[in-house]
mmJSON file of the N, C-alpha and C atoms, coordinates in Angstrom:
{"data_MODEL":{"atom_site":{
"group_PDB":["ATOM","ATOM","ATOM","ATOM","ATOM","ATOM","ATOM","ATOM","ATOM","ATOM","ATOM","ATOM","ATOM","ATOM","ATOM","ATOM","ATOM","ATOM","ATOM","ATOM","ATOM","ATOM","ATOM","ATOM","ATOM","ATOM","ATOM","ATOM","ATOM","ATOM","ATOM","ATOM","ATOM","ATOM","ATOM","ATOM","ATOM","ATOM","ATOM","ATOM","ATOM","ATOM","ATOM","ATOM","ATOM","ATOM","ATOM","ATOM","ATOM","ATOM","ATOM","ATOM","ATOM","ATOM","ATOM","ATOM","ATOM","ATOM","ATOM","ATOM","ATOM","ATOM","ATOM","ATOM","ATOM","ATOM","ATOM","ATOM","ATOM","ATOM","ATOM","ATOM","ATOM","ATOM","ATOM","ATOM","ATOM","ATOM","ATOM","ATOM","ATOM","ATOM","ATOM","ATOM","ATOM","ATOM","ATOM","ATOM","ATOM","ATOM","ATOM","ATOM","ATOM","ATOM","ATOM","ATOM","ATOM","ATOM","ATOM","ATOM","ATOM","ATOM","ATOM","ATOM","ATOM","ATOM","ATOM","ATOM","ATOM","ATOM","ATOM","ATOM","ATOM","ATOM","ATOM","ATOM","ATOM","ATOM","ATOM","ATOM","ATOM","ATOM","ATOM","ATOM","ATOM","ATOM","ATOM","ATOM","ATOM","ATOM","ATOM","ATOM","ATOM","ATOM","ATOM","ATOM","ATOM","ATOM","ATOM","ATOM","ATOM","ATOM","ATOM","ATOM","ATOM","ATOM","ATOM","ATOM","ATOM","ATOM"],
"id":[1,2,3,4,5,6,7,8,9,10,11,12,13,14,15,16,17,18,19,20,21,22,23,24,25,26,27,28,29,30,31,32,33,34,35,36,37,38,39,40,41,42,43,44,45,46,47,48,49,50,51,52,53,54,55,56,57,58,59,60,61,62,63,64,65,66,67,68,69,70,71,72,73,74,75,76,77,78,79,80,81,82,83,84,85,86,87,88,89,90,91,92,93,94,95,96,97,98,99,100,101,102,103,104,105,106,107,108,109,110,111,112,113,114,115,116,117,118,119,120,121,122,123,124,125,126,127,128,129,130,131,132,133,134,135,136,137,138,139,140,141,142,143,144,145,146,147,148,149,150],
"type_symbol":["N","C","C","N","C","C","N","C","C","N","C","C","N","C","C","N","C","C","N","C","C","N","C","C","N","C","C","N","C","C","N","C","C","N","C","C","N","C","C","N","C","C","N","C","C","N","C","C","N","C","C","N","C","C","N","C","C","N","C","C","N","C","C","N","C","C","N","C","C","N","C","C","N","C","C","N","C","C","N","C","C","N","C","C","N","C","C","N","C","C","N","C","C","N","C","C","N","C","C","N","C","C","N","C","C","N","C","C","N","C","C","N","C","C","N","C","C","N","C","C","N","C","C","N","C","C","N","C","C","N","C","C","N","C","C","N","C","C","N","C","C","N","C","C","N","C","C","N","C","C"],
"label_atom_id":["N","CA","C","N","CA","C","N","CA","C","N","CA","C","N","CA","C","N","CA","C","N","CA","C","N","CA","C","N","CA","C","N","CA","C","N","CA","C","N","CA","C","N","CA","C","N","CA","C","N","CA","C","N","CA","C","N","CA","C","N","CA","C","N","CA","C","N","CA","C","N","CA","C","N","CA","C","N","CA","C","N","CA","C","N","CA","C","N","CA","C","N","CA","C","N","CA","C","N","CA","C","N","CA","C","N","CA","C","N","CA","C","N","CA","C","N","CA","C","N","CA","C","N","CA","C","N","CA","C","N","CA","C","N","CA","C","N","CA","C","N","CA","C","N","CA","C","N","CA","C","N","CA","C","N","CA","C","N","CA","C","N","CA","C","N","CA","C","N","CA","C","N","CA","C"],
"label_alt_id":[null,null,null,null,null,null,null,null,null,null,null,null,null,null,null,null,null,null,null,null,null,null,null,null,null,null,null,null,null,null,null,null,null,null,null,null,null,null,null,null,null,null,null,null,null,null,null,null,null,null,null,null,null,null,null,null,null,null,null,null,null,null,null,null,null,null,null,null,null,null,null,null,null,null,null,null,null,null,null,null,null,null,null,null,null,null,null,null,null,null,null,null,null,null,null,null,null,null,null,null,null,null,null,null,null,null,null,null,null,null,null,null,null,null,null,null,null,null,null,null,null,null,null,null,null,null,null,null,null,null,null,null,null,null,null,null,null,null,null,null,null,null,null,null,null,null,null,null,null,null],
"label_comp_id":["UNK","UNK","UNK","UNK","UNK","UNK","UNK","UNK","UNK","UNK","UNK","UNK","UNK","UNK","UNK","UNK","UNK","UNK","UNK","UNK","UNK","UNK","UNK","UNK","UNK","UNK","UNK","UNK","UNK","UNK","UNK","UNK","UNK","UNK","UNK","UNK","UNK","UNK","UNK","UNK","UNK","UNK","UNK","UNK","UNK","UNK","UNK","UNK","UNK","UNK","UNK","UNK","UNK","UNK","UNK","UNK","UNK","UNK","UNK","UNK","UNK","UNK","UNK","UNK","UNK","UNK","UNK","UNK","UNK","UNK","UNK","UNK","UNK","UNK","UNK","UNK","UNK","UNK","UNK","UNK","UNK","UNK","UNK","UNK","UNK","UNK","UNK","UNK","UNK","UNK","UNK","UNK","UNK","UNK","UNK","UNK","UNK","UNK","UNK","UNK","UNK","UNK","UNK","UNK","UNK","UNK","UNK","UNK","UNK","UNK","UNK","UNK","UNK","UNK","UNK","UNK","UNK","UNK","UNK","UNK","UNK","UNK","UNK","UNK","UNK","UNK","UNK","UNK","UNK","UNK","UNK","UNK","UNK","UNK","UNK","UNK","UNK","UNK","UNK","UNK","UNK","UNK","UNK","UNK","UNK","UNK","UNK","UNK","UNK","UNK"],
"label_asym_id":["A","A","A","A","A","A","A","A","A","A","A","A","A","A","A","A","A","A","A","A","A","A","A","A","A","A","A","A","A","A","A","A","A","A","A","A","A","A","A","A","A","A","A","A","A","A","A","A","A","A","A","A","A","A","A","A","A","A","A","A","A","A","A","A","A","A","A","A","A","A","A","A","A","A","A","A","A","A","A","A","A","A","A","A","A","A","A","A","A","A","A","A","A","A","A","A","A","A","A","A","A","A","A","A","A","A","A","A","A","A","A","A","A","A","A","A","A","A","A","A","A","A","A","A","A","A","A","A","A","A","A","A","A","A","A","A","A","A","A","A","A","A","A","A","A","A","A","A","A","A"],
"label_entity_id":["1","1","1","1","1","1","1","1","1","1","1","1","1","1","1","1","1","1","1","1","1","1","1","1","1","1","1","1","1","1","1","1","1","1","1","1","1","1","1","1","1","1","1","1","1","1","1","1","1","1","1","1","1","1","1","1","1","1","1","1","1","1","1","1","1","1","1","1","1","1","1","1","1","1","1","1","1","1","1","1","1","1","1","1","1","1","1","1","1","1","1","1","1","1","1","1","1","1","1","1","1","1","1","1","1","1","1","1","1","1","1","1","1","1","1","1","1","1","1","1","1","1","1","1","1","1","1","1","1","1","1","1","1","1","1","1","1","1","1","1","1","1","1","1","1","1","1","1","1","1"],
"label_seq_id":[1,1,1,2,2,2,3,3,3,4,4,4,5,5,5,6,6,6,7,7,7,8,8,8,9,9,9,10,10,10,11,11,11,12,12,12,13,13,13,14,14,14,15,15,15,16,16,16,17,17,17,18,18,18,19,19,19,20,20,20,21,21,21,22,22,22,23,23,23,24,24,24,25,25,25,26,26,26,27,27,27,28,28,28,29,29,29,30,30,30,31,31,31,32,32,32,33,33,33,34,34,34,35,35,35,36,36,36,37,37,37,38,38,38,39,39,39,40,40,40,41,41,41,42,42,42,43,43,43,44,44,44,45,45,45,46,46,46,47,47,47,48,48,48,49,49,49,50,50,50],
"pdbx_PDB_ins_code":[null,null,null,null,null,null,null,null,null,null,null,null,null,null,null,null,null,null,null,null,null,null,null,null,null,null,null,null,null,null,null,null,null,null,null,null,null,null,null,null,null,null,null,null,null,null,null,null,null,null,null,null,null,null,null,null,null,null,null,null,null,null,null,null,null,null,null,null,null,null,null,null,null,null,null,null,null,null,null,null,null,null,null,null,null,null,null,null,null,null,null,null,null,null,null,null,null,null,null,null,null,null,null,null,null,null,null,null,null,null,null,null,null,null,null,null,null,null,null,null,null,null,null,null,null,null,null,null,null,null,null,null,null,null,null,null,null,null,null,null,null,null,null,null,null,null,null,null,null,null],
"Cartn_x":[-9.644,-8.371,-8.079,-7.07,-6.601,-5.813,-4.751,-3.917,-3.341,-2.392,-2.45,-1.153,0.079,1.73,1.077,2.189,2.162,3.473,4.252,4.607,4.704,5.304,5.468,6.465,6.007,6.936,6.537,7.524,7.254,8.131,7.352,8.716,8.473,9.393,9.905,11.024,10.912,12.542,13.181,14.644,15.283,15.559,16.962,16.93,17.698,17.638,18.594,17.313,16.589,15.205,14.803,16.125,16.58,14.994,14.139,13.202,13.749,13.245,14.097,12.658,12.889,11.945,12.151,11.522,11.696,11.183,11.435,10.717,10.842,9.856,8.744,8.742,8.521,7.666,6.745,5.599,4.578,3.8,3.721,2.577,1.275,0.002,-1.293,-2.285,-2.047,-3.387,-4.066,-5.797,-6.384,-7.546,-8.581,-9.437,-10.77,-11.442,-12.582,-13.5,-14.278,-15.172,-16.359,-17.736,-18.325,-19.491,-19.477,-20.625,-20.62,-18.992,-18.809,-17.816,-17.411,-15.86,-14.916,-13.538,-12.614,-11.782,-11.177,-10.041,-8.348,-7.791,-6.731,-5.254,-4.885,-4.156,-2.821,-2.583,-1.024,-0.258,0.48,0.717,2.381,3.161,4.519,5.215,6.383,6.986,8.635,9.283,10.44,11.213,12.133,12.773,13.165,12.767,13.436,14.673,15.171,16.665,16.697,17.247,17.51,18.731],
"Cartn_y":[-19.0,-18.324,-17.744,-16.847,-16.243,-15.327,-14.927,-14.451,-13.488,-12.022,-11.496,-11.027,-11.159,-10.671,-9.417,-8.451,-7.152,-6.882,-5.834,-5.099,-3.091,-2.626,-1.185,-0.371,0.865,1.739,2.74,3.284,4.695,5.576,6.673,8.001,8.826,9.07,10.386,10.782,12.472,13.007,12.895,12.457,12.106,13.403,13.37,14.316,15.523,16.131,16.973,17.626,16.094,16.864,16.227,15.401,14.926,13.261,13.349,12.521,11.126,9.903,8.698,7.926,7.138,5.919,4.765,3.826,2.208,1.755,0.529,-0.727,-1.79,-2.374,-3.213,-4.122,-5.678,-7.119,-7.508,-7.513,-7.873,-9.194,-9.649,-11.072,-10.73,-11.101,-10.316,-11.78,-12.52,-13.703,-13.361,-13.519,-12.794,-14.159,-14.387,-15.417,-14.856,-15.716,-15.347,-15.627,-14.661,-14.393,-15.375,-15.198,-16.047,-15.741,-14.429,-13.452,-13.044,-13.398,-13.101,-12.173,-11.076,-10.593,-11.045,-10.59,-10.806,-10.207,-10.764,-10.097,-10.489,-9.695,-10.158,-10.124,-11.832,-12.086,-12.198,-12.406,-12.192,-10.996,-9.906,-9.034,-9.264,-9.139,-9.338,-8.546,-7.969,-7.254,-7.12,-7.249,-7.109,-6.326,-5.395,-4.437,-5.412,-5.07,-5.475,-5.64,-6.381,-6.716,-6.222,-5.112,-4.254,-4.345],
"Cartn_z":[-7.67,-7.634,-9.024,-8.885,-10.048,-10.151,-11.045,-10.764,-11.879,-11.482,-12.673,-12.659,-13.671,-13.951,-14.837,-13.524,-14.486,-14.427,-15.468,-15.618,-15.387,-14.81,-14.367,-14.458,-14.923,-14.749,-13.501,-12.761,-12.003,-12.197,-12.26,-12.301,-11.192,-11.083,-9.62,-9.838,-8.637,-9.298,-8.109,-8.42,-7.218,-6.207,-5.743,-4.459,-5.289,-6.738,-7.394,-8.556,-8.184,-9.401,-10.413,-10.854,-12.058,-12.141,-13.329,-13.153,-13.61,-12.345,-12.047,-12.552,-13.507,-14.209,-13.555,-12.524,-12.172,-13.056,-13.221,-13.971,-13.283,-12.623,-11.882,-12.54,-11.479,-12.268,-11.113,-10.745,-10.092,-10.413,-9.345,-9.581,-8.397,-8.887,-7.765,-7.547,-6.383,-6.789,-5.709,-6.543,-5.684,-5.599,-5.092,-4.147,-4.596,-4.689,-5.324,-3.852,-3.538,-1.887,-1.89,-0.943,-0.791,-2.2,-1.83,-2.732,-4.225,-4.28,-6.002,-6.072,-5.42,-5.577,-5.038,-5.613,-5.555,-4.611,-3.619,-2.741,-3.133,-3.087,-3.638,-2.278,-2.143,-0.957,-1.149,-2.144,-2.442,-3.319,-3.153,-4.022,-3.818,-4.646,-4.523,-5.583,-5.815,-7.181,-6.9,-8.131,-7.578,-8.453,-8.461,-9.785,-11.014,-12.011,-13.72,-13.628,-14.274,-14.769,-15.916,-16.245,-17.473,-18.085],
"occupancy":[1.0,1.0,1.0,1.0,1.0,1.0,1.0,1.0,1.0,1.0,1.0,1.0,1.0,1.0,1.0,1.0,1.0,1.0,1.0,1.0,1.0,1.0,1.0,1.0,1.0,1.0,1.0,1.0,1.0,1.0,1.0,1.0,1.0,1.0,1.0,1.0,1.0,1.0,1.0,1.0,1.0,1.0,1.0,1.0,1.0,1.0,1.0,1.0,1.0,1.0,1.0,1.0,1.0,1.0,1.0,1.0,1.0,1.0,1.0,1.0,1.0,1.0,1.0,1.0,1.0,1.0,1.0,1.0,1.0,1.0,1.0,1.0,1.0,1.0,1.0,1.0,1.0,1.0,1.0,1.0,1.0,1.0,1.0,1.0,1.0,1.0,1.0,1.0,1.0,1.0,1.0,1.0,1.0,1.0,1.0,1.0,1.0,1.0,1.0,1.0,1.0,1.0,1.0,1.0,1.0,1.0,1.0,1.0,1.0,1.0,1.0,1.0,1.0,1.0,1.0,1.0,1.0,1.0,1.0,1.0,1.0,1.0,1.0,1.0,1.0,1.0,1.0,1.0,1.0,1.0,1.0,1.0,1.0,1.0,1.0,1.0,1.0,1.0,1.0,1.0,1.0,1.0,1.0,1.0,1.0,1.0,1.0,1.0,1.0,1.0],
"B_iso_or_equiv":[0.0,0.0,0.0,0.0,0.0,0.0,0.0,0.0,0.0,0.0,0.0,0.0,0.0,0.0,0.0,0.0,0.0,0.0,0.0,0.0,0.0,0.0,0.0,0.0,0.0,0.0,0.0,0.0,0.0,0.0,0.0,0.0,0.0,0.0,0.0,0.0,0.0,0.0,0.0,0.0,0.0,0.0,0.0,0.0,0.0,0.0,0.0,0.0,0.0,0.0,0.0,0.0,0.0,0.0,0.0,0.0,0.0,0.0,0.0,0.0,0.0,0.0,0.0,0.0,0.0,0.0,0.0,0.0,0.0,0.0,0.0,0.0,0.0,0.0,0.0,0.0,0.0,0.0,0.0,0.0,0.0,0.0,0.0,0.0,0.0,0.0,0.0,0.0,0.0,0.0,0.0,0.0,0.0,0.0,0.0,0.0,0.0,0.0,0.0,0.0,0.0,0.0,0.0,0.0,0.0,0.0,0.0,0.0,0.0,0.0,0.0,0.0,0.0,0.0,0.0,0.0,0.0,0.0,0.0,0.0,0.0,0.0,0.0,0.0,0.0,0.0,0.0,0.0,0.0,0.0,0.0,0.0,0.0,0.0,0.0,0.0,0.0,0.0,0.0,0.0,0.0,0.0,0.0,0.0,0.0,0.0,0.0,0.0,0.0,0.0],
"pdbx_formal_charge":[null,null,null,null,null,null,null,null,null,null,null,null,null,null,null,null,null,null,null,null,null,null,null,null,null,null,null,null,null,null,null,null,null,null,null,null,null,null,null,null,null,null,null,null,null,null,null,null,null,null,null,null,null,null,null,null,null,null,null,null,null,null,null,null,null,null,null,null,null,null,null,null,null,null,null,null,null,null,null,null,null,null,null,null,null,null,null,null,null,null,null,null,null,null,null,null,null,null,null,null,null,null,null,null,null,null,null,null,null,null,null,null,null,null,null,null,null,null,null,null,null,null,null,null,null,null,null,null,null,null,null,null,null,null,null,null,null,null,null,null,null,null,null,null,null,null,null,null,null,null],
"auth_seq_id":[1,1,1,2,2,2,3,3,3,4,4,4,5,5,5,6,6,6,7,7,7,8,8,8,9,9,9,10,10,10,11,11,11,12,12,12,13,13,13,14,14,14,15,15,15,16,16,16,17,17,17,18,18,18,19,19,19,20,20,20,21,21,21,22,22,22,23,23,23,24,24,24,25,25,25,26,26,26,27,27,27,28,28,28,29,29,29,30,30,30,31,31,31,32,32,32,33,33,33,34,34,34,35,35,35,36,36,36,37,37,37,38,38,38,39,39,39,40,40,40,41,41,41,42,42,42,43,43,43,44,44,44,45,45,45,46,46,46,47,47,47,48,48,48,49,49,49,50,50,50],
"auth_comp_id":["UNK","UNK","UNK","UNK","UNK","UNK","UNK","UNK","UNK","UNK","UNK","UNK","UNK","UNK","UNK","UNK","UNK","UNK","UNK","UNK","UNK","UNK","UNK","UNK","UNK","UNK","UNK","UNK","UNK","UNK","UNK","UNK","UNK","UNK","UNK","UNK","UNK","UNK","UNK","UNK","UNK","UNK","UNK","UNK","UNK","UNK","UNK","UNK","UNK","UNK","UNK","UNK","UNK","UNK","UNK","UNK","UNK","UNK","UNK","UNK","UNK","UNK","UNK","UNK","UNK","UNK","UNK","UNK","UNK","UNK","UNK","UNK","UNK","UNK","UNK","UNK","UNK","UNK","UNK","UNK","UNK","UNK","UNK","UNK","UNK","UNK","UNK","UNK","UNK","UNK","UNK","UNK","UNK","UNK","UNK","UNK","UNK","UNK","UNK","UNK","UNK","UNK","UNK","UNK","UNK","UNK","UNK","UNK","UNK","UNK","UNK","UNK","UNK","UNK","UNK","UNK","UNK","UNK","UNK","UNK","UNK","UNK","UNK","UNK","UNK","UNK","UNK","UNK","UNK","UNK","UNK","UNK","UNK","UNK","UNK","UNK","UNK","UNK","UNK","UNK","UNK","UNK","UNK","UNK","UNK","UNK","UNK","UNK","UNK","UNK"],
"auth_asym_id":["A","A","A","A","A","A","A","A","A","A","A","A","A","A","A","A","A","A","A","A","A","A","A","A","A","A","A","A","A","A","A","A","A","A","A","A","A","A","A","A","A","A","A","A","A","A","A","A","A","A","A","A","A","A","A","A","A","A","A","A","A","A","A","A","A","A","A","A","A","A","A","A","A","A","A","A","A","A","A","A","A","A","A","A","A","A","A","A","A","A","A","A","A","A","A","A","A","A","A","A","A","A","A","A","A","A","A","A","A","A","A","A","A","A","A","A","A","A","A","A","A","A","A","A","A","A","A","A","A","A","A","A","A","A","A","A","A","A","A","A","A","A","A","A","A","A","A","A","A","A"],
"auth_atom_id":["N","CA","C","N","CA","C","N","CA","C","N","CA","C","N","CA","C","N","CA","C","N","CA","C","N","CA","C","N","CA","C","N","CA","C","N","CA","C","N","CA","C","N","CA","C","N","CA","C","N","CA","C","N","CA","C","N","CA","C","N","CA","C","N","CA","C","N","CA","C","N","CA","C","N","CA","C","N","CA","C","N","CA","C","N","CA","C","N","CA","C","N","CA","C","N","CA","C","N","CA","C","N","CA","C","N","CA","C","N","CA","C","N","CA","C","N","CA","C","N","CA","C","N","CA","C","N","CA","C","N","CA","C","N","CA","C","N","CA","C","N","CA","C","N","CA","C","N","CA","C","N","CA","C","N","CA","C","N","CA","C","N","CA","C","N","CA","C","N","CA","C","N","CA","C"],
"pdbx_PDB_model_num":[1,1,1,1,1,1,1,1,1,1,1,1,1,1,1,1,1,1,1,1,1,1,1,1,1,1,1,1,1,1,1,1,1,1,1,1,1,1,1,1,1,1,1,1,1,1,1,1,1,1,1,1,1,1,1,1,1,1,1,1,1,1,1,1,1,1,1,1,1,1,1,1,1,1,1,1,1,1,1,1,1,1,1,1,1,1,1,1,1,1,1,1,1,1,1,1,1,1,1,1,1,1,1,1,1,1,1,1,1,1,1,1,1,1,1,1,1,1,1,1,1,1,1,1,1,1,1,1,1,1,1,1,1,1,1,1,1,1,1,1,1,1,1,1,1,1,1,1,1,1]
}}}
């Protein structure tokens, strides 16, 4: 097992144009297979508290 906290930004422009920045907190644990890679079974993220 193993697991990885990220951090993110995204930008997009809202419905006027005007470009909208999120900031993201993600956690990713991913399972190590029979053969040697990695699948990853949990992905979760939730908006920053700014």
């Amino acid at each position: 097992m193993a697991y990885m906290i990220e951090d993110s930004l995204v930008s997009c422009p809202d419905s006027t144009g005007k470009l909208v920045t999120y900031h993201s907190q993600a956690v990713s644990i991913l399972k190590r297979q029979t053969y040697g890679s990695w699948k990853n079974v949990v992905d979760i993220s939730s908006p920053s508290v700014q």
